[in-house]
N, C-alpha and C positions, 0 to 999 in steps of 0.2 A: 480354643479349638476342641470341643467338648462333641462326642458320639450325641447329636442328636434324633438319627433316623436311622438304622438296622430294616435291610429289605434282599429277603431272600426267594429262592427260586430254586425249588427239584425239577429238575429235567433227566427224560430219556436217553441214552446214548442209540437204543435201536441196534447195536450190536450183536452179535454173540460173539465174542472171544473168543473160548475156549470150549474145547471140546469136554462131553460131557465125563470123562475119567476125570480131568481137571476139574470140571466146576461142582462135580458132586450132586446130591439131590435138590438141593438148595439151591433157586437158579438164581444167575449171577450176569442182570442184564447191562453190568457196568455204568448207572446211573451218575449222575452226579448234582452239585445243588453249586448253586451260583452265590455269592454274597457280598452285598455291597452297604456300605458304611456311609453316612453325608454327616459332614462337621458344622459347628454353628455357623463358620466361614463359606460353606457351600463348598467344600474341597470333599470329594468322595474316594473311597478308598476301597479297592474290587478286586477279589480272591475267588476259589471254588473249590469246594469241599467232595473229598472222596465219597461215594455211596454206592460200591460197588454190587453189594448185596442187597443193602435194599435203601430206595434212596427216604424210607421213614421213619429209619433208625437214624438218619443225620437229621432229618426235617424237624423230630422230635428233640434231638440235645440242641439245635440251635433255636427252637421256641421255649424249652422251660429251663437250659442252663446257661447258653451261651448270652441270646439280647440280654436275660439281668442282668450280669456283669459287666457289659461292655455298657448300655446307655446311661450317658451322662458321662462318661469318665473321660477323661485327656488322650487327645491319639499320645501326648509324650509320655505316656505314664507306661510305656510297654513293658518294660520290667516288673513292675507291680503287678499291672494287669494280669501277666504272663504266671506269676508266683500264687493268683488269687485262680487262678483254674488250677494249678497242680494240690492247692491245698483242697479245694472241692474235690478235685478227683480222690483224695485221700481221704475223706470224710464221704462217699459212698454214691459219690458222681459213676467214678469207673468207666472215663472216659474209650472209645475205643480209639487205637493208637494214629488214626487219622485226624482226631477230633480235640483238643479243638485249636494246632495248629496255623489251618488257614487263615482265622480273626487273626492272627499275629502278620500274619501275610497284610492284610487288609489294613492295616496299623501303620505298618512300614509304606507301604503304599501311601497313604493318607499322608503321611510324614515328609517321604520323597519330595511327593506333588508340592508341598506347602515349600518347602525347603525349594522349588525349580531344580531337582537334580535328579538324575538317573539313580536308580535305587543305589546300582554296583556304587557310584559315586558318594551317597549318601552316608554309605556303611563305610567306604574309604575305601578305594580301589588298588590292589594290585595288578593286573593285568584288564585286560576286554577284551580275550576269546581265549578258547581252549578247544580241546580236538574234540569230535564226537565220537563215538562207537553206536553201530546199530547195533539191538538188543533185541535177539528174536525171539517168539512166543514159542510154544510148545507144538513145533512140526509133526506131519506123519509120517514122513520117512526121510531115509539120510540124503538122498537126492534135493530135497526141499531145502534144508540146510546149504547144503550147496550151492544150490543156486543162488539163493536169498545170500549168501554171503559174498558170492563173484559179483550182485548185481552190486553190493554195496561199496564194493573195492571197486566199482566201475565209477559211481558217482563220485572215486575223490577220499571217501573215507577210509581213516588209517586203522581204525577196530571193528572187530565183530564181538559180540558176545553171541554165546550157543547159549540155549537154555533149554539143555538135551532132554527128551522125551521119556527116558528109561526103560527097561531098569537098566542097573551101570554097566552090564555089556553092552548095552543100546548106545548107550552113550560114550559108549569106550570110540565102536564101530564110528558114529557121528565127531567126534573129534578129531579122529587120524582122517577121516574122509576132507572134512574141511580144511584140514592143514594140509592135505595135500592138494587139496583144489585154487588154494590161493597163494600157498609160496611161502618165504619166508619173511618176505618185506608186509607184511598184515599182523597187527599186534591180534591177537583172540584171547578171549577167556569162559570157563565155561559158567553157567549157574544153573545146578541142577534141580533149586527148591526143595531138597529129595527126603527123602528117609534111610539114605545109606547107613549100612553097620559100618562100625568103625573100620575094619579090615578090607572093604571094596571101595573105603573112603582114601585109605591110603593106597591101594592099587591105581584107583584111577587117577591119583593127586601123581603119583610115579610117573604114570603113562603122559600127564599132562606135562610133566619136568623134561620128558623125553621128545615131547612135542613141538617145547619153546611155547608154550601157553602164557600169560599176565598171570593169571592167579586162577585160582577154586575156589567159590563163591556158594554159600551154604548149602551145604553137602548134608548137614543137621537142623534140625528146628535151633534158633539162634538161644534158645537157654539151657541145650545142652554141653557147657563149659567143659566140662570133664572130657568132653569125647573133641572136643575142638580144639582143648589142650592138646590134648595127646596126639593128634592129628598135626599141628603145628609143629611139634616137637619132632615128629617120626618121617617130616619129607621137608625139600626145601622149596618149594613154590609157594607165595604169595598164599596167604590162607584168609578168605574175607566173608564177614559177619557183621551178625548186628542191626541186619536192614528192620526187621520186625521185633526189635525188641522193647519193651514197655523200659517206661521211665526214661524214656529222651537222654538226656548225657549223662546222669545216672545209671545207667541200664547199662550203657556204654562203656563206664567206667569199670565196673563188674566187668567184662571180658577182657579190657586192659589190663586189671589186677591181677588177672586168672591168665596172663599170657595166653589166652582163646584163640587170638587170632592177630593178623601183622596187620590189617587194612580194618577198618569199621566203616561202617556204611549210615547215612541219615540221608534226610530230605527235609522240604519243608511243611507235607506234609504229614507225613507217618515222625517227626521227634520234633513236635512241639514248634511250627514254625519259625520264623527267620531268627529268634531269636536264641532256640533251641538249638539250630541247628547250628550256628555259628559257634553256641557254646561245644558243642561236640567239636567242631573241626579243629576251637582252639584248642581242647582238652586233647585230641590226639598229635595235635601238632609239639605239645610240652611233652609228650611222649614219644617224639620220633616217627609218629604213623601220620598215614594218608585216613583223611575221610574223605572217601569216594560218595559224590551223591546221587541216588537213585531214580528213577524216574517217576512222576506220580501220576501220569496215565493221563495228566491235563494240561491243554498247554498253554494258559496261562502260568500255573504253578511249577512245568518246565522252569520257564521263562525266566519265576523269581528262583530256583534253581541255579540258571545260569547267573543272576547277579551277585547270588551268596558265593558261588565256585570263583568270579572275578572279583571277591573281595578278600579269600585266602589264600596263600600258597601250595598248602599241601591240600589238592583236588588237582589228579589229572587228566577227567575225562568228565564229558555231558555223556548221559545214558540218554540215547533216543529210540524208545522203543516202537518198533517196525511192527505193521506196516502203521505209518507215523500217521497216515489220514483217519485214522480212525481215532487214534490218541489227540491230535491239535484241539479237538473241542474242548471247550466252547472260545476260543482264539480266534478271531477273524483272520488275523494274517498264518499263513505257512510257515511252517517251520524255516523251508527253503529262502523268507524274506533275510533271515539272519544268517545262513550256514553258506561258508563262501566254496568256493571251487575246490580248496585242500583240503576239505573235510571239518574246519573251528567254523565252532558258533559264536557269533558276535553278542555281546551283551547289549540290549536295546540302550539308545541312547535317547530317547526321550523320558519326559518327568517320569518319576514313580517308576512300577514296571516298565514302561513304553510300551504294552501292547492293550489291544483293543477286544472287549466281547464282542464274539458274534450275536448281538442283541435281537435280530431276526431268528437265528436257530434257538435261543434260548423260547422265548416267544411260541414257535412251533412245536419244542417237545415238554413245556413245563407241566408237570402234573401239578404243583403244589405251589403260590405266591402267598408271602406273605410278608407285611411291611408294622414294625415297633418304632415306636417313637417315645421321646422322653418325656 
């Protein structure tokens, strides 16, 4: 079962996301690149890589770093394979932290397939659904929030996550708006992405305690430990980190040690795919904590998201970040094929992922193909 063909694809998303305070001068047209694997056996294994900035800073590590490594070698060898890019990146690869994940994706896939099992099943199942929370982008005013949170509570769904707009009065305003718009039976949490000082980071972690909020979700860039500590220590609401930090469960382990923070956060593509990410969720689970997993804006790689979350215990939410038609690509099916009436997403129960590209949209927005063989 040997990597004999590696065949990739940059495509547009055609989006704009964010407004331009958020995306900065650097435009940020949320790209992505498709990647697909075929074994000697003719079983193919099919991930999509983040390129949110530009999709030819991923186009280029998966032409001169990634195909060498993967062709020829064994989809069973993912551990190896997996230790043979973090030692590259140590020797002046310097992956970025989306990179090179998703091959792990596409491994486990390939593995699945061969094996006829649903991935969650593959890895070893604890459950086949968990609740979603909608996860909103950065709104223009606190009525948007609102709404976007009552529609979500309409569909069934039991969370919202704010990802309030700033600065932290903005946000302060936008969090008592939303809990009072939805009640008390609506779990929320806020994620501000921010650059709060420590002292407005603890006011508004107060005001969230007093809200009945889930938790405060990086309030600082995730490698400032010191002020995360201290922040932990100085309120009692849930305090969550870690989504962007380099070194996959390593990196992780660092805010663990440093008591930074109660919840850590991975995915499978920003900590080193499925195989990364699972080492984090065990690693916080010997620790008492939840690894909550994050969204990666794709929904395929949702998808294998949802298989890693029904293979461990401590995850207890899908993050689906709204509005979710712009995020499904490059997925054929909707999100909605899987998320039932009370708001849990079901883990696909066919081989491998079980979900399908939309091989027509790929096709229409690809700026870049390119196919390595052994």
């Amino acid at each position: 079962m040997r990597i004999e063909k590696f065949e990739t694809w940059i495509c547009r998303r055609g989006h704009g996301v964010f407004d331009e305070a958020r995306e900065g001068a650097a435009p940020m047209p949320w790209d992505y690149g498709v990647g697909k694997i075929v074994t000697s056996d003719g079983v193919e294994g099919l991930a999509t890589f983040w390129a949110a900035r530009s999709g030819a800073v991923t186009d280029a590590y998966l032409q001169d770093v990634i195909a060498p490594v993967i062709l020829g070698r064994d989809i069973s060898d993912r551990e190896r394979i997996w230790h043979d890019f973090w030692n590259i990146d140590r020797h002046g690869a310097f992956f970025p932290v989306f990179l090179p994940g998703p091959i792990d994706v596409a491994l486990w896939d390939a593995a699945a397939k061969t094996a006829e099992l649903p991935l969650h099943r593959f890895i070893g199942s604890y459950r086949q659904k968990l609740p979603v929370y909608a996860s909103s982008l950065w709104l223009d005013s606190v009525q948007a929030y609102v709404d976007e949170a009552l529609k979500y509570k309409s569909k069934g769904f039991k969370a919202y996550k704010v990802h309030p707009c700033g600065p932290s009065e903005m946000d302060m305003e936008i969090h008592a708006a939303v809990r009072a718009a939805v009640g008390q039976d609506m779990i929320l949490m806020s994620d501000p992405v921010s650059e709060y000082t420590l002292s407005e980071a603890i006011k508004v972690a107060r005001q969230l305690e007093d809200l009945n909020y889930r938790w405060l979700e990086e309030p600082f860039r995730d490698y400032e430990l010191d002020k995360y500590a201290k922040l932990t220590r100085a309120t009692d609401i849930e305090i969550v980190g870690t989504e962007t930090t380099r070194g996959g469960p390593w990196g992780i382990a660092q805010a663990i040690k440093f008591d930074a923070v109660n919840t850590v956060r991975a995915d499978v593509s920003w900590k080193a795919g499925i195989t990364g990410t699972l080492k984090s969720c065990h690693l916080a689970e010997a620790h008492g904590m939840n690894c909550e997993l994050h969204t990666t804006t794709m929904g395929p790689m949702d998808m294998a998201n949802v298989h890693v979350s029904c293979a461990v215990r401590n995850c207890d939410f899908f993050e689906l970040f709204v509005p979710e038609d712009i995020f499904q690509a490059p997925m054929r099916q909707s999100y909605y094929e899987f998320i039932d009436e009370n708001g849990d997403i079901h883990a696909p129960e066919g081989h491998g992922l079980g979900v399908e590209i939309d091989w027509d949209l790929v096709d229409d927005n690809c700026v870049s193909h390119r196919i390595y063989s052994n």
